[in-house]
KOLTISE-606408 format. One record per residue (C-alpha): z, x, y. Coordinates in steps of 0.5 Angstrom, whole numbers, padded with zeros to 4 digits, always signed. Example, Ala and Ser with C-alpha at 12.3 -4.5 7.8 and 13.67 -1.06 7.14 Angstrom:
KOLTISE-606408
+0016+0025-0009;+0014+0027-0002;
END
This chain:
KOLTISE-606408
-0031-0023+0012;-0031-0017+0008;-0037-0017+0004;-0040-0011+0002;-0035-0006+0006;-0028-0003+0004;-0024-0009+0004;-0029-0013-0001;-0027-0011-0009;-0033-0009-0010;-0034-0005-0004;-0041-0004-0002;-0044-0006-0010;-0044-0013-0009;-0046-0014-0003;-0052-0010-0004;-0054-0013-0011;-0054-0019-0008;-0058-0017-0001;-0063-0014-0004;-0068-0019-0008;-0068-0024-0001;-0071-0017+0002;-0076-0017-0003;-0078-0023-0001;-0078-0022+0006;-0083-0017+0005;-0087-0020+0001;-0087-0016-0005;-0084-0016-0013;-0077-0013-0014;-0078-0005-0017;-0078-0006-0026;-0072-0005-0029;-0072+0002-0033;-0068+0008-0035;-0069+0014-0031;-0069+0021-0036;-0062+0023-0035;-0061+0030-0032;-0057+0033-0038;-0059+0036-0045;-0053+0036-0050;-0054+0040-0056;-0050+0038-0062;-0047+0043-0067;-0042+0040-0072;-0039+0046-0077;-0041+0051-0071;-0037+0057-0071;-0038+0057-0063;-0032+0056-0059;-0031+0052-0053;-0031+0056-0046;-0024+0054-0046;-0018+0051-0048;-0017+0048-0042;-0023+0044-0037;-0020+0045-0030;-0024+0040-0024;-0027+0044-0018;-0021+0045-0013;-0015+0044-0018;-0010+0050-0022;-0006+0049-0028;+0002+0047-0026;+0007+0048-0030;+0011+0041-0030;+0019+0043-0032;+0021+0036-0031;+0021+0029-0033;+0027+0025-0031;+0027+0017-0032;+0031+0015-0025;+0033+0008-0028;+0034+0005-0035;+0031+0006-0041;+0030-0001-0042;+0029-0003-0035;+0021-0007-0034;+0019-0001-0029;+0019+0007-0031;+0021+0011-0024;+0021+0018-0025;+0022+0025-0022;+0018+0030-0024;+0018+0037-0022;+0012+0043-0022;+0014+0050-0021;+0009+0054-0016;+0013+0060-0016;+0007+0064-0021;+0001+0060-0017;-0002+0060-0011;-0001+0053-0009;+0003+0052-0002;+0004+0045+0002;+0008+0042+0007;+0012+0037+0009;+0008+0030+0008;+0002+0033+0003;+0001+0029-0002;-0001+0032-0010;-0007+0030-0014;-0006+0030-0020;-0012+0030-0026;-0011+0026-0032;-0013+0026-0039;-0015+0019-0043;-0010+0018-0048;-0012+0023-0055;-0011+0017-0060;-0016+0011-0056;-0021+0018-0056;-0021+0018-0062;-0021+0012-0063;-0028+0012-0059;-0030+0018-0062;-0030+0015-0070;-0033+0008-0067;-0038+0012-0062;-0040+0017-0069;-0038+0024-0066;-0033+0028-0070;-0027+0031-0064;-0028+0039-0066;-0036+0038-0066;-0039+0043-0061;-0042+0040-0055;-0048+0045-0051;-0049+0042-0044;-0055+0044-0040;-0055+0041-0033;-0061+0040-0029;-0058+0038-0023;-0053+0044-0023;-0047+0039-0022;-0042+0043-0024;-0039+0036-0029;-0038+0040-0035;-0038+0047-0038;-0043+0050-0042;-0040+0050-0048;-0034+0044-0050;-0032+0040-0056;-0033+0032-0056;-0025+0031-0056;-0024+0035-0050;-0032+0032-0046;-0027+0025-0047;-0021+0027-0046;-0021+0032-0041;-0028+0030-0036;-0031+0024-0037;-0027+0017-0034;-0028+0012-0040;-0022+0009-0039;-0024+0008-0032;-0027+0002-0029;-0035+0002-0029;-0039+0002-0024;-0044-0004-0023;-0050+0002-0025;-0046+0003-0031;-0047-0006-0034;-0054-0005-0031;-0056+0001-0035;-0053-0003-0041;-0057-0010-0040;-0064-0005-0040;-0062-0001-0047;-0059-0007-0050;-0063-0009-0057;-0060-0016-0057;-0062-0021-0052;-0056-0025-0052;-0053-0019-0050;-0057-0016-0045;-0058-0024-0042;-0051-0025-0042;-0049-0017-0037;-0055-0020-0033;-0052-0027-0032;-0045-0022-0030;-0049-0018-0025;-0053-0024-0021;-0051-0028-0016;-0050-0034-0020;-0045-0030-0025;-0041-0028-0019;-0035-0032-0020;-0035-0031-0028;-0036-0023-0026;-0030-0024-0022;-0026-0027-0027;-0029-0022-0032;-0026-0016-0028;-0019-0019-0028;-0018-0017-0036;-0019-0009-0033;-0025-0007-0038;-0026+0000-0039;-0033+0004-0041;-0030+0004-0047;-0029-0004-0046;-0037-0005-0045;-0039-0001-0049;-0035-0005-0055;-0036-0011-0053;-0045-0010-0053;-0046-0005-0058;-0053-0006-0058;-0053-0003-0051;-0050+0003-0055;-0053+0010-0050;-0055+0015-0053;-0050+0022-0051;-0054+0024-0045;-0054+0018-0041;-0047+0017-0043;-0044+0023-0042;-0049+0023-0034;-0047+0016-0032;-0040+0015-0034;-0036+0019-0028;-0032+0025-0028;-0023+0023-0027;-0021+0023-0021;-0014+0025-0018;-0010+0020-0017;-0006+0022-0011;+0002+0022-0010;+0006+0023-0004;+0011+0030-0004;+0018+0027-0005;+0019+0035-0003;+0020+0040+0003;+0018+0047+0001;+0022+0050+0006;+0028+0046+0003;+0026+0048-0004;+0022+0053-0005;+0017+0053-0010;+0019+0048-0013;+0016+0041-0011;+0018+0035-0013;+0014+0028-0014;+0017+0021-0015;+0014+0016-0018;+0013+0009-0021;+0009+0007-0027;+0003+0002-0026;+0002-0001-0032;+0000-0010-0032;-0002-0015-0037;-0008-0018-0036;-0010-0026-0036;-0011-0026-0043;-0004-0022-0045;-0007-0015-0046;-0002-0010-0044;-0006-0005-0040;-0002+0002-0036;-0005+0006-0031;-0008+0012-0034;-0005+0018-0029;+0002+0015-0030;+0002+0014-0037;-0001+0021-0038;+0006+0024-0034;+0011+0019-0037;+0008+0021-0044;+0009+0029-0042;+0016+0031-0045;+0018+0038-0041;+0022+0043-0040;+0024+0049-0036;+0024+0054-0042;+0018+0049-0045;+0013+0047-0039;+0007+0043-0039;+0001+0045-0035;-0002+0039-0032;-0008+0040-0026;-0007+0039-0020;-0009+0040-0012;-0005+0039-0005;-0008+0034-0001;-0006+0034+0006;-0001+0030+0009;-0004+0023+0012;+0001+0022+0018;+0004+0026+0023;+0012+0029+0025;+0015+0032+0031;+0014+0039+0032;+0022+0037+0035;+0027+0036+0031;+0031+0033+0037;+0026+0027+0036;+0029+0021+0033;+0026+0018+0027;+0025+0012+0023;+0023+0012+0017;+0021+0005+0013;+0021+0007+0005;+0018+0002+0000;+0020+0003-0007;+0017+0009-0009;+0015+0011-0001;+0021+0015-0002;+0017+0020-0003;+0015+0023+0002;+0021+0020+0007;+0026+0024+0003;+0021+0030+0003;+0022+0029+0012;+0030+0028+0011;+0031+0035+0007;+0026+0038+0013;+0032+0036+0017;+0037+0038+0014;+0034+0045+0014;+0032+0045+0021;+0040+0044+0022;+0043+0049+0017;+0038+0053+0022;+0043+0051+0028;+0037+0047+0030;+0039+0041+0035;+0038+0034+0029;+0036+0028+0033;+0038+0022+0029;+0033+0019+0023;+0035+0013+0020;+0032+0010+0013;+0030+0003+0012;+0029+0002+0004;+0026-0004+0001;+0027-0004-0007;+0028-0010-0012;+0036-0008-0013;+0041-0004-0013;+0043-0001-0019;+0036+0001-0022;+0030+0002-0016;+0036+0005-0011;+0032+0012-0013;+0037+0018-0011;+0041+0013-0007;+0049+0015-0009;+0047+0022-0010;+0043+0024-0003;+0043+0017+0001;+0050+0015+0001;+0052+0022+0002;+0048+0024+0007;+0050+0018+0012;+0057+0019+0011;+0058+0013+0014;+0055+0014+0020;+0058+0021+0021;+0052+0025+0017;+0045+0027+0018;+0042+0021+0016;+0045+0016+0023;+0043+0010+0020;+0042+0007+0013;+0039+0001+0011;+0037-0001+0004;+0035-0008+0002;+0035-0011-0004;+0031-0016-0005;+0033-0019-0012;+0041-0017-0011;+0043-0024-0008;+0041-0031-0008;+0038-0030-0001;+0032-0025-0002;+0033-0020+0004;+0028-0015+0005;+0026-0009+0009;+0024-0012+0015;+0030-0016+0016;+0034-0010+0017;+0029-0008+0022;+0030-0014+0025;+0037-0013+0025;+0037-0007+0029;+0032-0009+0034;+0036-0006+0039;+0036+0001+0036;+0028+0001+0034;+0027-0001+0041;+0032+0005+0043;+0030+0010+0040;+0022+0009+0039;+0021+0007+0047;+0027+0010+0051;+0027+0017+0046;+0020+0016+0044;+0021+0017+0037;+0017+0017+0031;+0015+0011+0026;+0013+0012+0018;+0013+0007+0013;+0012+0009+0006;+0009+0005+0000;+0004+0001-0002;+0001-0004+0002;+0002-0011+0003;+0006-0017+0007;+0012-0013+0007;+0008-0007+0012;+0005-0012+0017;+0012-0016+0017;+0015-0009+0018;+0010-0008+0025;+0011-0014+0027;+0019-0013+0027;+0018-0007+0031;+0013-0010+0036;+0018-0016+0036;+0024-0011+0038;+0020-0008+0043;+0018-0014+0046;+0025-0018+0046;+0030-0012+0048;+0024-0009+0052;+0023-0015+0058;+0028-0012+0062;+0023-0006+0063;+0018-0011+0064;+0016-0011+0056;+0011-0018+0054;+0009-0019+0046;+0002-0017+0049;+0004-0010+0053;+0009-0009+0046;+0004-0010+0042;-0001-0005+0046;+0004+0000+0046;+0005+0000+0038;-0003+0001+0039;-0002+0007+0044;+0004+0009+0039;-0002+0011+0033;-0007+0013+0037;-0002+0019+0039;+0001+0020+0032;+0008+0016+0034;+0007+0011+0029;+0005+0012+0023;+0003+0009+0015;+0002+0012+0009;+0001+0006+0004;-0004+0005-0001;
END
């Protein structure tokens, strides 16, 4: 049922909130009384300080500053999506990946909603912050202005976590206010909770919303959570281009049921930043390790299922074996199914790299396969063209054993996708004593041993 686990929206929170009074009356004994623990921080305030910050720049545990060099809109400035490529330059750090890495890239919340929020909280953004940590979580600097704790750190524009509504509920002056967060977090409130959570309040929001539930600095500043990286595939193959990695990526931005427009913080911060290679902008981030596993042969065919901006990490497979062949490297053949909206705006690199690698059949790239779903009357998309290579699929994956990656964000079109393999495995596989169940077991077989792989979210 998911209740409680990974699949539940809540996670295990609601499950929890609504498990835990049923066993205080099994056992017989009164919940523990609401109160406001002591906060693990101390925060000293100096407006007019002639202290400086302990730096600039606050960078996570783990992260480095990146000079990103370029920006660039891969559709239509008018276009409904924003798709872009940006490139880091990493020839003066460190930083190394490989091939299917992902990068996790820390945002900054927007300057002007700080502001706003600062102005509305009653904290001045150059006022000097003196931090002491009891629990030594390593959260913040010693020493920070107000502007950099609320840009730079704490995720204010995130989602609250449900301690966040019940720390609330117990400060709150007003009744009514702290009578309506109860009614939110009981399980009476769950569908109005539910409904709730669809207009996406932040911190910010809550806060706004029940201002006698104003939290003093120490109790905001230790339960509002640090930002997190939002991760995204390397449209790059370091071996390919050096010390220049590349992302590709869509913004993610939404209006609510009430009409408010919303935009993801991570790709709003990057749409926002305007680099040059003369003039870079230092954006922190950190390599996270490749999710899925590739052929230590290059000889071995691949198949690539990309989704919008799934093309990241294919196109970062493809030029690895363009490099193994410039090598005199034996090349197997790679295929490259790619489900996008339409052709003129989502074919992202498609006439500068995909067109010219197939060459017809004759190139690197054997077989090409774009589906757009919104370029005809009928909707085509990328399982359909699975579909109508089932013979190949069924070729190179159970007679070459092959690779399968499908890249993008999770949903239908993934377990359409499988379904499509299975299908052709089962169908073009009979005469090998193949059945929908023994296909359905060898694709089972496939990603137990790293054959067939999914790198979606």
């Amino acid at each position: 049922m998911g209740v409680g686990n990974e699949k539940d929206d809540e996670k295990w929170e609601s499950g929890w909130t609504e498990w835990i009074p049923e066993l205080w009356t099994e056992l017989g004994t009164e919940a523990p009384p609401e109160e406001l623990m002591e906060p693990t921080l101390t925060v000293e305030r100096e407006l007019g300080s002639t202290t400086s910050p302990d730096t600039d720049v606050i960078v996570p545990a783990g992260a480095k500053l990146l000079p990103m060099t370029k920006s660039k809109l891969l559709c239509s400035p008018n276009y409904d999506r924003d798709i872009r490529h940006f490139e880091f330059d990493l020839s003066k750090s460190s930083v190394m990946y490989n091939t299917g890495d992902s990068l996790g890239v820390y945002p900054w919340n927007e300057p002007s909603q700080v502001a706003e929020f600062l102005k509305w909280y009653g904290l001045q953004p150059n006022e000097i912050l003196k931090v002491t940590d009891s629990s030594n979580s390593g959260k913040f600097p010693n020493v920070m202005t107000a502007a950099q704790v609320f840009t730079q750190v704490l995720d204010i524009l995130g989602r609250p976590s449900r301690k966040f509504y019940e720390t609330l509920a117990i400060v709150a002056e007003d009744p009514n206010e702290a009578n309506e967060i109860r009614f939110l977090m009981s399980k009476e409130g769950k569908q109005a909770f539910k409904e709730f959570l669809q207009e996406t309040p932040t911190y910010v929001d809550l806060m706004k919303r029940w201002p006698s539930a104003k939290l003093p600095l120490e109790y905001l500043m230790d339960l509002v959570p640090q930002i997190k990286p939002r991760l995204y595939s390397i449209a790059s193959s370091p071996d390919h281009d050096g010390d220049n990695l590349q992302l590709c990526i869509v913004a993610d931005d939404w209006n609510t049921p009430s009409g408010r427009y919303r935009h993801g913080l991570t790709t709003r911060y990057l749409r926002d930043l305007a680099p040059t290679a003369e003039k870079p902008m230092m954006v922190a981030a950190r390599v996270n390790n490749a999710s899925f596993e590739l052929p230590a042969d290059s000889k071995v065919p691949v198949i690539l299922v990309a989704l919008g901006t799934g093309i990241a990490p294919c196109r970062a497979v493809i030029r690895d074996r363009i490099v193994a062949q410039r090598n005199g490297e034996e090349v197997g053949p790679m295929a490259l199914f790619f489900g996008i909206r339409n052709r003129a705006e989502e074919y992202s690199y498609g006439e500068e790299e995909w067109e010219k690698l197939h060459d017809g059949g004759n190139g690197i790239l054997t077989v090409l396969q774009p589906a757009f779903s919104r370029d005809q009357a009928k909707k085509i998309y990328v399982q359909h063209r699975l579909e109508e290579n089932a013979e190949l699929i069924y070729d190179w994956i159970v007679k070459k054993n092959g690779y399968y990656l499908l890249c993008g964000p999770g949903g239908p079109p993934c377990v359409a996708s499988k379904e499509a393999v299975i299908s052709a495995i089962a169908t073009h596989g009979a005469k090998d004593g193949f059945n929908q169940q023994k296909a359905e077991q060898y694709v089972t077989d496939m990603q137990i041993s790293g054959r067939f792989n999914e790198e979606v979210w």
